[in-house]
N, C-alpha and C positions, 0 to 999 in steps of 0.2 A: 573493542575500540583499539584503536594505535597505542601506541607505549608515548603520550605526550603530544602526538602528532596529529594530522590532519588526516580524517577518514576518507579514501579515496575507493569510488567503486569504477572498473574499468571493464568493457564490452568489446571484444575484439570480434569481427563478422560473423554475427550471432543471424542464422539463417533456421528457418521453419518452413516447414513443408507439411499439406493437410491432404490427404492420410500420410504419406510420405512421397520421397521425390520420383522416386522410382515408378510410381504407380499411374495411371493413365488419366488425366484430365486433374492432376494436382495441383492445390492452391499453393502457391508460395506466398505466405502469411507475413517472413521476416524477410528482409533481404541484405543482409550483411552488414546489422546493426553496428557501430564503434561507437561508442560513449567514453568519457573521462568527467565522472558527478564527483565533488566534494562536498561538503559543509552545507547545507541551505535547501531552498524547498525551489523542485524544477516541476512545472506543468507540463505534462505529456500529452499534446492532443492531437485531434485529428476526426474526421467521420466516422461514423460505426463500422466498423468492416477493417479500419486502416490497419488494426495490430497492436495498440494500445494492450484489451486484456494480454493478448498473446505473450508479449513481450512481459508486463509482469509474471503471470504464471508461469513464465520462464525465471525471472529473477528468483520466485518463491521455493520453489523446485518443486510445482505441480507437473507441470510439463517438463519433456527435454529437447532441448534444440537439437536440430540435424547437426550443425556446424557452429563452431563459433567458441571463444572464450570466454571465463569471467573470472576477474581477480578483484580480491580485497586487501587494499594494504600493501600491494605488489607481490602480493601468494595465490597464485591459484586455486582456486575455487570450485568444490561441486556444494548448487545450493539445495541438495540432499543431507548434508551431512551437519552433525548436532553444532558442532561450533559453529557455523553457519547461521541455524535456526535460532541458535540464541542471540544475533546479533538482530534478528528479523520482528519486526510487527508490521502482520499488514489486514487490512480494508478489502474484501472482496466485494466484486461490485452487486451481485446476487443475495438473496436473502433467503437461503435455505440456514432455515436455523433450527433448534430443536423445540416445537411447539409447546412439547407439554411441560419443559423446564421456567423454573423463575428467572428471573434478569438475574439474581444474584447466584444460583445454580449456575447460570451458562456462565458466569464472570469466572465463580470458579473455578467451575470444569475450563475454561482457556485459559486458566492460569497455571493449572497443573499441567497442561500439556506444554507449557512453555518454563514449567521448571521453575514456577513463581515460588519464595519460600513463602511457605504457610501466615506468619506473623505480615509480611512484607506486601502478601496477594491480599488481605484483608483491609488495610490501610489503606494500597492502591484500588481495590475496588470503593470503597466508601469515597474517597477522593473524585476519582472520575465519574462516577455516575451523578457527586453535587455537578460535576465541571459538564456534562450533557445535561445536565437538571432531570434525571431520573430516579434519583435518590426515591421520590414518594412513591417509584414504581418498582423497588426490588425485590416485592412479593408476586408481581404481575406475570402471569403464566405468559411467554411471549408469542403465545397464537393471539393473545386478548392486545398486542400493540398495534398501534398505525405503522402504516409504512415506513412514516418518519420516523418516529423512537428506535424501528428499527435499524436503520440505519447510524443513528445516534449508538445505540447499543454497541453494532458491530465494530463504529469509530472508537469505543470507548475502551472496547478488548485490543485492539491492534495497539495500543498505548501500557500493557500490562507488559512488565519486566525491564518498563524501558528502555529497548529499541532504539539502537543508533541507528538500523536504516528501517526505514517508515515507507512501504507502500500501499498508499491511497486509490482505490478504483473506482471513481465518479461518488465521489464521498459524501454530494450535497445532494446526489439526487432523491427527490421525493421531499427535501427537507424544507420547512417553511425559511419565507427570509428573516429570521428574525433569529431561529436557532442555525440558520447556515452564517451570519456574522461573528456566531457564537464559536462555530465550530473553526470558522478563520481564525482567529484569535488565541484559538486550544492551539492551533500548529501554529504560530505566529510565537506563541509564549513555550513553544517546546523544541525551537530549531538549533539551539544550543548545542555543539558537537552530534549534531543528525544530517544526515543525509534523508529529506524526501520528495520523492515521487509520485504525484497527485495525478492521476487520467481523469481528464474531463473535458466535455462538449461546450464547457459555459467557463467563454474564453473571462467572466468579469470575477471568475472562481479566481483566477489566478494575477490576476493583472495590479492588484497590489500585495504581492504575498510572493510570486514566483521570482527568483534571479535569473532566471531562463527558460525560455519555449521550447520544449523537442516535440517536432512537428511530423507526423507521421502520416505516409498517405499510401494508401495500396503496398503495406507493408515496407516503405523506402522511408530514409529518413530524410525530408525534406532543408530544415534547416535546423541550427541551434540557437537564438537569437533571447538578447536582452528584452526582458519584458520593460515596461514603463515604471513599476511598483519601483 
């Protein structure tokens, strides 16, 4: 976090190319993304295909962009690197998880990977699993869950250590409406010095929750606009 200040994430023409640009019949995925995110929760949407994941697994530093900047705080930024990752929790939108572990095995195993202290990773696992209503399922090998819990699950680890910047990738899909007002309310009740970033198709995901739409389409960023919430 800032020394006191206001956590600022900056995007200067952040551009992607699929396989690369150089290569014959290349997709250009980003196209000279510029963002300036502070404080608060922005919905990121657009059609399948627009660049949404793209664009996160580049903030993550799964991927690397061709071109392009990113600074946090006004420093330069690679989001490979540990200081980085420990500012990061995020939501992938896929559910390749580890079948034969327990909810509370995988909680911990993502906690030690994110440098959780051991007293600290415990407390927040019991916490968050009441806060997805999982708790009666920390013994549950997670091939035996629905699609939903899964995803509940995955919402549950990108919240472990903390995380001032929160990237969400279609967080509610699969999830019933009942534990998807559930899970609004977990990010509604955690935006306190965070910056995040929600991708979703289901503009009513965002529409009392988000301070702003970044609207993405064929890789270009269409608008930045006030949502209604």
């Amino acid at each position: 976090m800032s020394d006191g200040g206001v956590n600022v994430l900056k995007l200067e023409g952040i551009e992607k190319w699929y396989p690369a640009p150089e290569k014959k019949n290349a997709v250009h995925a980003l196209k000279g993304i510029s963002l300036e995110l502070t404080e608060g929760c922005y919905g990121l949407t657009g059609k399948n295909g627009a660049g949404k994941s793209t664009l996160l697994k580049i903030l993550t530093g799964f991927i690397k962009p061709d071109a392009g900047k990113i600074y946090w705080n006004g420093d330069l930024i690679s989001p490979r690197s540990k200081d980085y990752k420990r500012l990061l929790g995020y939501m992938p939108q896929q559910q390749s998880l580890y079948e034969t572990m327990s909810v509370l095995q995988f909680m911990n195993y993502m906690g030690v990977l994110k440098a959780v202290p051991k007293k600290k990773l415990a407390e927040e696992t019991e916490s968050l699993l009441e806060r997805v209503h999982l708790a009666d399922k920390k013994d549950s090998r997670l091939g035996a869950l629905s699609g939903g819990m899964k995803q509940r699950l995955l919402f549950a680890q990108s919240l472990l250590g903390s995380p001032v910047l929160l990237l969400l990738d279609e967080p509610t899909a699969g999830v019933d409406p009942d534990e998807r007002v559930n899970l609004h309310n977990i990010i509604n009740d955690n935006l306190s010095g965070r910056i995040v970033i929600m991708s979703t198709h289901i503009i009513s995901d965002i529409e009392n929750m988000a301070k702003e739409e970044i609207k993405l389409e064929h890789g270009a960023l269409v608008n930045e606009q006030k949502t209604e919430g």
